[in-house]
C-alpha positions in Angstrom: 131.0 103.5 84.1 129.0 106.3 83.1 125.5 107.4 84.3 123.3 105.8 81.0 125.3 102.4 81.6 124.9 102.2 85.2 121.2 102.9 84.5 121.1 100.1 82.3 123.4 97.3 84.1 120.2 98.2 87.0 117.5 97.6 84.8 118.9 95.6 81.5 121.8 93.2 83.2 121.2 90.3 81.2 121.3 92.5 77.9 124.1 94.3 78.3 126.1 91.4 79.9 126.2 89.9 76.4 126.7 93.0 74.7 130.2 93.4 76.8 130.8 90.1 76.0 130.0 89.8 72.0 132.0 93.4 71.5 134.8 92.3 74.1 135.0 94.6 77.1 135.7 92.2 80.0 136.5 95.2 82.3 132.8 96.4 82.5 131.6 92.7 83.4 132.2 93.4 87.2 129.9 95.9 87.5 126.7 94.1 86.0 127.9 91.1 88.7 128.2 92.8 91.4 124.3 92.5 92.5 123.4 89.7 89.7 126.2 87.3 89.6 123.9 84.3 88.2 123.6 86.2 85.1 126.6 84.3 83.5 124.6 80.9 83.1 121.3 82.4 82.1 120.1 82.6 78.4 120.1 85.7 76.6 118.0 87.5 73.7 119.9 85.5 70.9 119.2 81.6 73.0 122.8 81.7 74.8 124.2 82.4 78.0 127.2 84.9 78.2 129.2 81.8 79.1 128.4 79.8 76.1 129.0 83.2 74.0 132.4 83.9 75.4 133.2 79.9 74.9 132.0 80.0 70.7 134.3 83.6 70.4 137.2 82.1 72.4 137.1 84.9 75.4 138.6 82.9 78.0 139.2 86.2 80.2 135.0 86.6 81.0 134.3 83.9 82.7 137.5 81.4 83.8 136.6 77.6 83.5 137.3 75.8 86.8 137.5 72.4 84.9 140.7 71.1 84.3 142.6 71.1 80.8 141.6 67.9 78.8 145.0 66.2 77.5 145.3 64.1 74.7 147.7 62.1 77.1 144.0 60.9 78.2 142.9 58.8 75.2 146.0 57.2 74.2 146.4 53.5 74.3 149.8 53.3 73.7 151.4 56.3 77.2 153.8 58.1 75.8 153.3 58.1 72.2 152.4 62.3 72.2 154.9 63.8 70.2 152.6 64.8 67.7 149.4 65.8 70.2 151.6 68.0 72.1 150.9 70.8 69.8 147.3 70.2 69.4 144.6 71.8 71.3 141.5 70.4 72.9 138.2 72.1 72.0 135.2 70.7 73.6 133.1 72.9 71.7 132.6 74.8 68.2 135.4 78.3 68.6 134.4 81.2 66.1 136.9 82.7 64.3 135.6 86.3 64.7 132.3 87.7 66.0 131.6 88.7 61.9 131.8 84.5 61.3 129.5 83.8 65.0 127.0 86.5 63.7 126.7 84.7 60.2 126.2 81.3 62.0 123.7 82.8 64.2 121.2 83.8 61.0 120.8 79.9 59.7 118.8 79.5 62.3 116.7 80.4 59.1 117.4 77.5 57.6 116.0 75.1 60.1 112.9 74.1 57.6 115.7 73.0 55.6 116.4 70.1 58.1 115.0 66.8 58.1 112.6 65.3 60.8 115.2 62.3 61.9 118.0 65.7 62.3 115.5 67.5 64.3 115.0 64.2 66.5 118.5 64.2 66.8 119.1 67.5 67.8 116.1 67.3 71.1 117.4 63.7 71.7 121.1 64.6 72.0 121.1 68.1 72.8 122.5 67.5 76.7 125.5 65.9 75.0 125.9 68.5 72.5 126.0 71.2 74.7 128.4 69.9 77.1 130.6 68.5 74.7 130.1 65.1 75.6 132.4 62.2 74.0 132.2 58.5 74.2 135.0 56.5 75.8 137.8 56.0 72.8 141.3 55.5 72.6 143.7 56.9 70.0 145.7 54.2 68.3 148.3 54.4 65.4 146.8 52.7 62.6 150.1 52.9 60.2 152.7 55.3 59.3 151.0 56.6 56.3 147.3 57.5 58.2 148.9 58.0 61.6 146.3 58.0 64.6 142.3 56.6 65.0 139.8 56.6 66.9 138.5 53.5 68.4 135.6 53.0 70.8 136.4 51.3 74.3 132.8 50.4 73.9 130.0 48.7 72.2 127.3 51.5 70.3 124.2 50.8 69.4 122.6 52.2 65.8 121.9 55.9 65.8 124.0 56.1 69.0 125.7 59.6 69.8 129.8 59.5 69.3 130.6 63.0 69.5 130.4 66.5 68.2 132.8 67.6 65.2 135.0 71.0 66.4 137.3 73.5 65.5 137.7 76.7 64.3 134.5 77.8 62.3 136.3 79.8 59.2 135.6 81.5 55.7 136.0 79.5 53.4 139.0 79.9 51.3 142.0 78.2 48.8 144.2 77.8 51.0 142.0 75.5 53.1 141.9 73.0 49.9 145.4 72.0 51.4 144.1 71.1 54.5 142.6 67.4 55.4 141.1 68.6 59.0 138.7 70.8 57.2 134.5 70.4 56.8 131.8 72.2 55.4 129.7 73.7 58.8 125.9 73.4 58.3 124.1 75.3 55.2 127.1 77.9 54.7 130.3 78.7 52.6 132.1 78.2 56.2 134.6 75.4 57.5 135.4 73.7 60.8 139.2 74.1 60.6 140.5 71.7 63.2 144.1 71.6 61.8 145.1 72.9 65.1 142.1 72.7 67.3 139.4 70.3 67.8 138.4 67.0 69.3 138.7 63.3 68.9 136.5 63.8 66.3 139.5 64.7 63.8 141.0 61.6 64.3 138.0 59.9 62.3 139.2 57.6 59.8 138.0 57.8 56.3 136.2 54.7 54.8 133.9 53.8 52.0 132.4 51.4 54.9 132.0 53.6 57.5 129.9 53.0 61.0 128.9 56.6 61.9 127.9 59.5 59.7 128.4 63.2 60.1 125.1 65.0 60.3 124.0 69.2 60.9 121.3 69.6 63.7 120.1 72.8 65.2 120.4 73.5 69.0 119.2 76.7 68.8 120.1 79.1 67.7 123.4 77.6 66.5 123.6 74.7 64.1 126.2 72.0 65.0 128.1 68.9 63.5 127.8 65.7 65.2 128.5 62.1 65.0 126.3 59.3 65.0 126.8 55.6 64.8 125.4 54.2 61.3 125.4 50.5 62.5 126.6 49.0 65.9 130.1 49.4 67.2 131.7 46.9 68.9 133.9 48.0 71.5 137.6 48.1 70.3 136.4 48.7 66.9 138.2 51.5 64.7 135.1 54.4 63.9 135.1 55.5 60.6 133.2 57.9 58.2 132.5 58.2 54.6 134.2 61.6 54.1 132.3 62.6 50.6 133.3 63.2 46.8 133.7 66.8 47.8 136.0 66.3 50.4 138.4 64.7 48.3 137.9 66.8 45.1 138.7 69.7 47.0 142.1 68.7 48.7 142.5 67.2 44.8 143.6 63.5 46.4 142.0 60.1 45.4 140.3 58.7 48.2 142.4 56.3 50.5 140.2 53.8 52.7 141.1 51.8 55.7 
């Protein structure tokens, strides 16, 4: 390291931490640690750690998770039956596509006027679960051939309870996503949460024109998210479901199906 950035990894470590990690120069992370190595799990200029940073651009060689691998073994009902989930990934949190596509997400924060009081509300209320990536108990279950897997809770949820936060791989928008069911508007933006490949239980949400939980943007500053909350009660063993929206289904050009 040279002279000027030893000078500032002395006197601006938390600064330049993020910078190494946002631009993606891991090797130069040992050298801000060396006398500070709390810096990791302390907030930055822009509201987030450099471990929450490296999690939203996917740079899993910063800072290695010592929690195990979630497998979607886990939340089956029926062992066994993973044929399909085998070549799925589990993301516990939102995964940026590029730091272009993390850097647009990170100016809505202007957009936070835009966001009703009971979202707001949400967003204190529920922000422990959010950032942790918190799910409730639910089993996957085969519903039919045709629909495949769905989610169903292994307990009973009160109204406005929290089920989960929507992830995947926050994309531009483009045509080739009309072909693709596992894809939602993010937030206030002409950018998706792709979780074709990626993502949580959350993609295993049913469509319904009866649904018990409704998908709703809150801020957690600075970054918006997509979570799920229960419209009605739950009872436990019941299948959750969500009113996907006109839009949804004009844009994958499909009529509606509804369980």
């Amino acid at each position: 390291m040279s002279l000027c950035g030893k000078f500032l990894s002395i006197f601006f470590p938390k600064k330049l931490l993020s910078l190494f990690v946002l631009y993606d120069v891991p090797q130069l992370v040992p050298f801000v640690l060396q006398k500070k190595p709390n810096l990791p799990s302390q907030k930055s200029s822009i509201g987030l750690t450099p471990i929450e940073i490296a999690q939203f651009l996917d740079r899993k060689n910063f800072f290695p998770s010592s929690k195990n691998k979630i497998s979607w073994s886990e939340f089956l009902s029926v062992p066994g039956d993973i044929s399909y989930l085998g070549r799925l990934e589990y993301l516990p949190h939102l995964v940026f596509e590029d730091l272009a596509t993390f850097q647009e997400a990170l100016t809505f924060y202007h957009h936070v006027y835009d966001v009703e009081f009971q979202r707001s509300w949400l967003a204190s209320f529920y922000e422990k679960e959010i950032r942790e990536g918190f799910f409730i108990p639910a089993t996957l279950q085969r519903v039919n051939s045709e629909i495949g897997f769905g989610l169903y809770s292994s307990l009973n949820v009160l109204e406005g309870g929290f089920i989960g936060t929507c992830t995947g791989v926050v994309r531009k928008r483009n045509r080739k996503m009309r072909d693709n069911p596992y894809c939602f508007q993010y937030a206030f933006s002409d950018l998706s949460i792709d979780a074709r490949d990626r993502g949580n239980l959350t993609r295993f949400i049913n469509h319904s024109f009866s649904p018990n939980v409704e998908l709703i943007s809150v801020l957690t500053p600075p970054l918006f998210q997509m979570i799920y909350v229960a419209k009605k009660p739950i009872a436990k063993g019941e299948e959750i479901l969500a009113d996907y929206g006109k839009n949804y289904w004009k844009d994958l050009r499909k009529t509606p199906k509804s369980i």
